[in-house]
C-alpha positions in Angstrom: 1.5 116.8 3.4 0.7 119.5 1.0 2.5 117.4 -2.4 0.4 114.4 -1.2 -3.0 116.5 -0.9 -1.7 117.4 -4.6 -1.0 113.9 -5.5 -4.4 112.6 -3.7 -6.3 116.0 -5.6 -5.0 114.9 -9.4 -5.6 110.7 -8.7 -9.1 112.2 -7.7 -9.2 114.1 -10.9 -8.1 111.7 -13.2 -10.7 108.9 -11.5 -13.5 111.5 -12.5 -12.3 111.5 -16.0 -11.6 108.0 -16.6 -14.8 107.4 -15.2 -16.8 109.8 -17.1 -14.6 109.4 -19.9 -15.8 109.1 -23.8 -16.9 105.0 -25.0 -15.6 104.8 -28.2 -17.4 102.3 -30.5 -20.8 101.7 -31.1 -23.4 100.3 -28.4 -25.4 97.3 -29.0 -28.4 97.7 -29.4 -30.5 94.4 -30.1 -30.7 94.6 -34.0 -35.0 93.8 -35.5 -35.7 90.7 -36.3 -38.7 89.7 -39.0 -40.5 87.0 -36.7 -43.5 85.1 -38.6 -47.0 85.6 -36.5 -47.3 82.5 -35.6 -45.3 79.0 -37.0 -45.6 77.3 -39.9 -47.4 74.2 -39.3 -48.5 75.7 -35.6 -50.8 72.6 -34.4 -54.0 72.7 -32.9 -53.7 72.0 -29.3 -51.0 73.0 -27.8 -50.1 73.1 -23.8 -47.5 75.4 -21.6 -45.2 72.7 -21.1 -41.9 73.8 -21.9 -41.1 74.9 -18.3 -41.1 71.6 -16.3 -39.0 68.5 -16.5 -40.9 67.7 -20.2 -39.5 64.3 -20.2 -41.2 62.8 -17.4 -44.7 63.0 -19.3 -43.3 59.6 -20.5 -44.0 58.1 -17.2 -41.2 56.4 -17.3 -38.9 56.1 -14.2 -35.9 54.4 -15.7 -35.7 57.1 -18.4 -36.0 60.0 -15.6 -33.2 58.0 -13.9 -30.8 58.1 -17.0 -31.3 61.4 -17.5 -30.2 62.6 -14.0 -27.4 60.4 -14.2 -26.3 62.4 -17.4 -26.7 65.6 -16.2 -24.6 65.0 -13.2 -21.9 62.7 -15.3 -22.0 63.4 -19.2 -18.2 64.4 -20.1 -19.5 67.2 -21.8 -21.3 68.9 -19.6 -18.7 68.9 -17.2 -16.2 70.7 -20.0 -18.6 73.2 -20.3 -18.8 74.3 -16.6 -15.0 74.3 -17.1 -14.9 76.6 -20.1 -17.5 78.7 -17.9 -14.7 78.8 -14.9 -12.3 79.7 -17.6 -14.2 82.9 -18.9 -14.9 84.0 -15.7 -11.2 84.2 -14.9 -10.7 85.9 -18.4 -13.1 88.0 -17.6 -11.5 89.3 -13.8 -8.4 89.1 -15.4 -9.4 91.8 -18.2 -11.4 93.8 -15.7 -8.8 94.0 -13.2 -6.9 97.0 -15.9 -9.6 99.6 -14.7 -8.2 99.5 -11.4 -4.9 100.6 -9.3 -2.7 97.9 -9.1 -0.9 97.6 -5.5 2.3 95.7 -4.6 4.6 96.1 -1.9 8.1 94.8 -1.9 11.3 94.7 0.4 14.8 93.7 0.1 17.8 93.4 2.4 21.5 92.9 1.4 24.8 92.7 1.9 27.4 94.2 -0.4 31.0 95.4 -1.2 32.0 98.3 -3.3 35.8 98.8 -4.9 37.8 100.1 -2.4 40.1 100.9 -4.9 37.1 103.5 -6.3 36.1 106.6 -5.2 34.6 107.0 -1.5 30.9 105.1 -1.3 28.3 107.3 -1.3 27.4 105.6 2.1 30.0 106.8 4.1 30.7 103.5 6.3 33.5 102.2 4.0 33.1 99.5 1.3 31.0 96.6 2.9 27.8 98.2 3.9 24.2 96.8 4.3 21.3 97.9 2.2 17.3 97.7 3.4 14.3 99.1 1.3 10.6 98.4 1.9 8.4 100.1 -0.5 4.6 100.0 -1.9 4.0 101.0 -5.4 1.2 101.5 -7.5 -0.1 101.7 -11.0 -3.3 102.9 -12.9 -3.7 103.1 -16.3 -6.4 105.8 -17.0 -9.6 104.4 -19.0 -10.0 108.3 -20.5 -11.1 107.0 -24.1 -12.7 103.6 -23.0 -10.7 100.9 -24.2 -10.2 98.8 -21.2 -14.1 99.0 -20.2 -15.1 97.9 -24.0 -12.3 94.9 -23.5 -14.4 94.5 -20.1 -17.7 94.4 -22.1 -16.4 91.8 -24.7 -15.2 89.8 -21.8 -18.3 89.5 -19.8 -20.3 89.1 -23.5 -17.9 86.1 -23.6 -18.5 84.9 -20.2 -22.4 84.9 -20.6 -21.9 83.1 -24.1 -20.0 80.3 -22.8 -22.5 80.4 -20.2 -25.2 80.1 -22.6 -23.1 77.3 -24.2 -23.1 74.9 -21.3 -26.8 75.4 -21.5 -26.9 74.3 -25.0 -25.0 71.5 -23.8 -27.4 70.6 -21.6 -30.4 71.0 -24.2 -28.6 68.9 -26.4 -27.7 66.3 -23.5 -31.4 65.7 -22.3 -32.5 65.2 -25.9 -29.6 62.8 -27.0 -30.3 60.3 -24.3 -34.2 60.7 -24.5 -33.8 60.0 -28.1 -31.0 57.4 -27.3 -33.3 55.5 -25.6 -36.3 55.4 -27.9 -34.1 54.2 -30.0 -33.1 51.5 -27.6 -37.1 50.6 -26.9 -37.4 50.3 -30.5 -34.7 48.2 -31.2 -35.4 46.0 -28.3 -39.1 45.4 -29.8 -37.8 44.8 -33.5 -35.5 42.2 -32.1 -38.6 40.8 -30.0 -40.4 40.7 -33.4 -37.7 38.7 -35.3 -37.3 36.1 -32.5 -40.7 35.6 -32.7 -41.4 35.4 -36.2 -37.9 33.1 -36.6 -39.3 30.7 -34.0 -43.0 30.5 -35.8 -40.9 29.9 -38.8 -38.8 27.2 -37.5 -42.3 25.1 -36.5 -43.0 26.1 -39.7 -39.6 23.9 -41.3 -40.0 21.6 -38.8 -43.2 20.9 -40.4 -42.3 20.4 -44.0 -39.8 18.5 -43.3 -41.9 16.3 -42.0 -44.4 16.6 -45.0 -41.5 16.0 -47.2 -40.1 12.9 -46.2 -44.1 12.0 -46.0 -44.1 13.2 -50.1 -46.8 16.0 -49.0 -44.5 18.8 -50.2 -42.1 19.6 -52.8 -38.5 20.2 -52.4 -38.8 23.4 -53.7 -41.8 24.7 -51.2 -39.4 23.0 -48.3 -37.0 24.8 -49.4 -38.7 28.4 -50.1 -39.8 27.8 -46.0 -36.4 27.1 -44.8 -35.2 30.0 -47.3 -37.6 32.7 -44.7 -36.3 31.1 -42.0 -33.2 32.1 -42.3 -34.1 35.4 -43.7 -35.2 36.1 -40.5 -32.7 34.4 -38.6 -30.3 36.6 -40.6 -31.8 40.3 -38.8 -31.6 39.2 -35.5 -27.5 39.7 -35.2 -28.0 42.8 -36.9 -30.4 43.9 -34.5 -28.7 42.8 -31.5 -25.4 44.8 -33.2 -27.3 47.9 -33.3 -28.6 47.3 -29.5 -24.5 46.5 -27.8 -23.9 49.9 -30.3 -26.6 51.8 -29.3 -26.1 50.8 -24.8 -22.3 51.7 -25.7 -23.0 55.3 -27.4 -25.5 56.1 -24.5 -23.6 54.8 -21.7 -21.2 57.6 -23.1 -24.1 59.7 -22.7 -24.7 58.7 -19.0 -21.1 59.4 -18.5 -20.3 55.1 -18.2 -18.0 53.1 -19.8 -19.7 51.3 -22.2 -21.8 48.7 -20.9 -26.1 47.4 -20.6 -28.2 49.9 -20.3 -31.4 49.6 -17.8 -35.0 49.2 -19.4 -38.0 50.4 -18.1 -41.5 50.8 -20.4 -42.2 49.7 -24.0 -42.9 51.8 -26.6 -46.5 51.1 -26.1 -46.5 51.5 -22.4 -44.4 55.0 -23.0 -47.2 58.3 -22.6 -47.3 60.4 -25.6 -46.0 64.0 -24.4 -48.2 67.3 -25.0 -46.8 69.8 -27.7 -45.4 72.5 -26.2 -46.9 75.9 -26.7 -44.9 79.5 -27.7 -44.7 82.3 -30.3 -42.1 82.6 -32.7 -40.7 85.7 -31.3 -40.2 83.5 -27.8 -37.2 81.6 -29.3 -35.0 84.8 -28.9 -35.2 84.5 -25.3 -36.0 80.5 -24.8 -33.0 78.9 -27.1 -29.6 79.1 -25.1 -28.0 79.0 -28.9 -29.8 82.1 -30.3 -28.6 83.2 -26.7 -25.1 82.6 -27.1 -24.9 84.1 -31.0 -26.0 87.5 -29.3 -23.7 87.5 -26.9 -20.9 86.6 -29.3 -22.9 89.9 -31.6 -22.7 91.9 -28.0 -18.1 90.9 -28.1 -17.3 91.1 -31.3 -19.5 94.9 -30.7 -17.1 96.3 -27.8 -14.3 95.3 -29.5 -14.6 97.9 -32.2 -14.7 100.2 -29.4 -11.4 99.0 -27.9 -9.9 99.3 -31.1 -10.9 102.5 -32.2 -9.8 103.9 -28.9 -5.9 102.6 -30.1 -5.7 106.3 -31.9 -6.2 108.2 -28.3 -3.2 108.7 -26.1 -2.4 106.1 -23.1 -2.5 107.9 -19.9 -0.9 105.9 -16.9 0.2 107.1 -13.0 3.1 105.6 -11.2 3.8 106.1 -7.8 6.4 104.5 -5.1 6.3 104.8 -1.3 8.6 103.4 1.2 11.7 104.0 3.2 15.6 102.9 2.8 18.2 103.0 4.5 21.9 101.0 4.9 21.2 100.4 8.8 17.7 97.9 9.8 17.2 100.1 13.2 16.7 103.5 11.1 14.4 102.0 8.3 11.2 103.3 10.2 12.6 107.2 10.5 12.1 110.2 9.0 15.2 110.6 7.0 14.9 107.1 5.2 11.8 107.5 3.4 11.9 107.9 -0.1 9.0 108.6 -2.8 8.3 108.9 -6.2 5.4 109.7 -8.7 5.2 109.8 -12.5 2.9 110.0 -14.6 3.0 109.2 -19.1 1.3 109.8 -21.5 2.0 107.8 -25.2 0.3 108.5 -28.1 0.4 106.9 -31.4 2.0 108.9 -34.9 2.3 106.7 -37.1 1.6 103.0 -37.4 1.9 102.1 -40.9 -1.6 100.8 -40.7 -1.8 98.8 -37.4 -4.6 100.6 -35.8 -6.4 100.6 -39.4 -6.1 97.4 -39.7 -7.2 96.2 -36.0 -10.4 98.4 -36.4 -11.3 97.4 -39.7 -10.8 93.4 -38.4 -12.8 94.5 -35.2 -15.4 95.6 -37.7 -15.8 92.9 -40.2 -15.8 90.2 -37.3 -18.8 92.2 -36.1 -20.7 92.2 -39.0 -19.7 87.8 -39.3 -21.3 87.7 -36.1 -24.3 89.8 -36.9 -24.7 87.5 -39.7 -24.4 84.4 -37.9 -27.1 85.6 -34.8 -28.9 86.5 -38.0 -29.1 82.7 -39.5 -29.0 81.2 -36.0 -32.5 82.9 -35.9 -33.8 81.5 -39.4 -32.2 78.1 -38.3 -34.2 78.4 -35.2 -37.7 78.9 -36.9 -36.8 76.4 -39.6 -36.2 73.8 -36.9 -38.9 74.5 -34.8 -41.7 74.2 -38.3 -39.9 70.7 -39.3 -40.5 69.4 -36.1 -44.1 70.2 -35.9 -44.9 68.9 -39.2 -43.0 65.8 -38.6 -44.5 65.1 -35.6 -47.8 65.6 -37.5 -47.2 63.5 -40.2 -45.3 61.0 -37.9 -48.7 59.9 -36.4 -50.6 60.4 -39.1 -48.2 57.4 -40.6 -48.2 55.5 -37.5 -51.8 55.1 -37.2 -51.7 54.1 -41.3 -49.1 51.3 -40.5 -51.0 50.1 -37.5 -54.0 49.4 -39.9 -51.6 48.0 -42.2 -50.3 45.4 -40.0 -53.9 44.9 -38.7 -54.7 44.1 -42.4 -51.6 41.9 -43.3 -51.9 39.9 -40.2 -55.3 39.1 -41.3 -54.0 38.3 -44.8 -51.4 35.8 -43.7 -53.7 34.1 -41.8 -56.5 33.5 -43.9 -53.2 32.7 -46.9 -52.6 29.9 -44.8 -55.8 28.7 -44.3 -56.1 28.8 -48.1 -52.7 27.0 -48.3 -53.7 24.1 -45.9 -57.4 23.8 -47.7 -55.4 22.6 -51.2 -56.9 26.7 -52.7 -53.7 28.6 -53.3 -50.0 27.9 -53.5 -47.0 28.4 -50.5 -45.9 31.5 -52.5 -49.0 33.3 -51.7 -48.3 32.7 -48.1 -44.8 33.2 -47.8 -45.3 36.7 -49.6 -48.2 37.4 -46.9 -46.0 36.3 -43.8 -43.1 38.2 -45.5 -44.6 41.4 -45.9 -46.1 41.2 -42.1 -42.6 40.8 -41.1 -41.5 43.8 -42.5 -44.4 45.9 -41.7 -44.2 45.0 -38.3 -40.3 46.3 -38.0 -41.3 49.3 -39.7 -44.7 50.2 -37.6 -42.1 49.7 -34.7 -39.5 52.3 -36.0 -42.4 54.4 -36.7 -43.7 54.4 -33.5 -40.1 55.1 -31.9 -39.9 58.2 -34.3 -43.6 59.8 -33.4 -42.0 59.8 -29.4 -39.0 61.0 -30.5 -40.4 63.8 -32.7 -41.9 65.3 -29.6 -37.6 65.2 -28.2 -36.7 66.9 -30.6 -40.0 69.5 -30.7 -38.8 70.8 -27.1 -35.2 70.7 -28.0 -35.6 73.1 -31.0 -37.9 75.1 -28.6 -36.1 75.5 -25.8 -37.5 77.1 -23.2 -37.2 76.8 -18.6 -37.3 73.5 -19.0 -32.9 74.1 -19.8 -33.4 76.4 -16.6 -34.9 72.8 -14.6 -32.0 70.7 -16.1 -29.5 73.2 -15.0 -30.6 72.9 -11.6 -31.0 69.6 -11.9 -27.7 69.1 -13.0 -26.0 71.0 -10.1 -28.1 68.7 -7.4 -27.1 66.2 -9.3 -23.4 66.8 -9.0 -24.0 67.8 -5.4 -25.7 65.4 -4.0 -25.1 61.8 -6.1 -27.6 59.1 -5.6 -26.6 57.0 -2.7 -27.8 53.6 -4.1 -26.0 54.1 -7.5 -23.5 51.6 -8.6 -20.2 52.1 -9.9 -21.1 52.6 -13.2 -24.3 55.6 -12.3 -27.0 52.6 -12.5 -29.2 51.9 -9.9 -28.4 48.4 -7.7 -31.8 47.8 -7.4 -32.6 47.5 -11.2 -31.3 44.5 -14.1 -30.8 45.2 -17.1 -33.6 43.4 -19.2 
């Protein structure tokens, strides 16, 4: 009893001091950062949007659907929750070292020593039985602080994986709102080339007509068929770009590849606010800058944990348990055995390991510094391009729309010129040709203005990634009962 209250009195000891021990390394400490007053091109009117579900200010139920089908789906996502699971065991795994560690263990036997030998050491002749039950334990003493900086790097990991999946998310939402802009768009050029290639069909029909009638020439029968086809000619481009475009978001949604539901046109689509916030918010609302620190916060401890490879190792071993060569005196007082041991190993000479481990430790420290560093400037660059390109976006929207007002006008009143014997077919052909293509291009402008304001809360961040988060893991919990095979609703075509 008294070498056990000895035992119990230098564990208690040694706790204290690996407890209380010395952290070698340096502690993080969240490094200045030079953040502008306010952005770049800040716009006027802004609105505290970037905490709610931002993309339903499009009013657009099919796209709210697609989205929740992603975020309970999308591949990616999914990897990254597993890469979270993954850390997490890393990180109990590596955090497990600053305690005891307890196994028991038994063993029974049979065996048969030379009788040809001396006399066993048993004393019932050369077949004799052999039973042991013991517990053991083992504790290596965190005196200089290695294992709790390996802890620290290991939990910095696990938060910047975390941080990741939440980047993957960010990313997710703004892919397949962007995705389907691009659908929308596509879907209205194609409308336009239909269109214009059945008014220019009439139109061939017609001089054809004239032509065998010896109204026309040859050659202006042949510069109409010629647009015609011209326009003809985009409309399996277009529908190309549309099977691509279903087939990269269906990825998106987590599908095969497939048709892709529609809901609003571009036009019927609401324009989303800007969303307000400082520069100095993007530290704490981007999951990436988020991440970068934590990777800073790792690579930190770690020149902790290897600095503290100079300081001796200081372990305890102990063994309790009984054993005997007879099962029915196991349990008595004679059979127990014990043991306890304690080492202590401490490093001479290395030829440079140690050195070399801290001086790694140390330059990966200051990569990562470096990189939090430019994932900052990154962040502010991203969030100024945005802002001006949604500024200048509408700005050349609303110069297209008057264009196309202006050409439409002009090919009309070039035909009526045309019909009235004033001006040639050239003149009209060049006014229906350039309506045409201003048309496609007001359309792909219009597409880019919406998805200027994706990307404007993307680079932003903010609780919205919070909402998708928890969206996500309702998503995954409870999945929509009327949802078909492939995560579209049964109640909805595909248009």
């Amino acid at each position: 009893m008294r070498r056990a209250r000895l035992i119990l009195s230098f564990a208690g000891v040694v706790a204290a001091l690996s407890l209380n021990g010395c952290l070698l390394g340096p502690d993080y400490k969240r490094q200045p950062v030079e953040t502008p007053a306010t952005y770049r091109f800040a716009a006027a009117e802004t609105a505290d949007a970037a905490n709610s579900e931002w993309w339903r200010q499009f009013q657009d139920p099919t796209l709210d659907e697609l989205i929740s089908t992603a975020l309970a789906n999308n591949k990616d996502v999914k990897i990254a929750a597993a890469r979270v699971e993954q850390f997490m065991g890393q990180f109990v795994t590596t955090r497990a070292a600053l305690f005891p560690q307890i196994g028991a263990g038994g063993t029974a036997s049979r065996n048969r020593a030379s009788a040809a030998g001396p006399q066993p050491l048993n004393g019932f002749g050369p077949v004799y039985n052999s039973f042991e039950l013991s517990v053991s334990a083992a504790w290596e003493i965190d005196l200089f602080g290695r294992n709790r900086r390996l802890t620290e790097a290991a939990r910095a990991n696990l938060l910047s994986t975390e941080e990741g999946r939440r980047a993957t998310i960010l990313s997710l939402v703004a892919s397949v709102a962007s995705s389907y802009l691009n659908l929308r768009s596509l879907d209205q050029q194609l409308e336009i080339a239909k269109r214009t290639t059945a008014s220019r069909a009439e139109s061939v029909k017609v001089f054809t007509l004239r032509f065998e009638g010896g109204e026309v020439s040859q050659m202006e029968l042949a510069q109409s068929q010629s647009e015609y086809e011209a326009s003809l000619a985009t409309i399996p481009q277009l529908e190309t770009q549309i099977a691509q475009q279903e087939d990269a978001l269906s990825v998106l949604l987590g599908n095969n590849p497939g048709p892709i539901l529609r809901g609003h046109t571009l036009d019927q689509l609401t324009t989303p606010v800007i969303p307000s916030g400082l520069p100095s918010d993007l530290l704490e609302r981007r999951p990436d800058l988020l991440q970068a620190e934590q990777d800073l916060v790792a690579a930190n401890a770690l020149i902790g944990a290897a600095r503290a490879l100079y300081f001796p190792q200081i372990s305890l071993t102990g063994m309790l348990g009984t054993a005997s060569g007879q099962f029915s005196s196991l349990f008595t007082g004679p059979a127990r055995v014990w043991s306890f041991a304690g080492q202590v190993t401490q490093p001479i000479f290395t030829a440079g390991n140690i050195s070399g481990q801290v001086q790694s430790a140390e330059a990966q420290q200051q990569a990562a510094l470096l990189t939090y560093q430019k994932a900052i400037q990154v962040a502010f660059q991203e969030v100024d391009d945005a802002l001006i390109s949604s500024q200048k976006l509408h700005e050349q929207l609303e110069v297209q729309i008057r264009q196309v007002t202006a050409l439409a006008t002009y090919a009309r009143l070039a035909r009526a010129r045309y019909e009235g014997g004033y001006t040639s077919y050239i003149e009209v052909l060049d006014a229906e040709r350039s309506l045409f293509n201003a048309q496609l291009s007001e359309t792909q402008t219009q597409a880019a203005a919406l998805a200027s304001f994706v990307q404007l809360y993307k680079v932003m961040g903010g609780g919205w990634v919070m909402a998708a988060d928890k969206l996500t893991t309702q998503q995954m919990a409870n999945p929509p009962a009327d949802a078909t095979p492939t995560g579209q609703p049964a109640s909805q075509t595909v248009q």
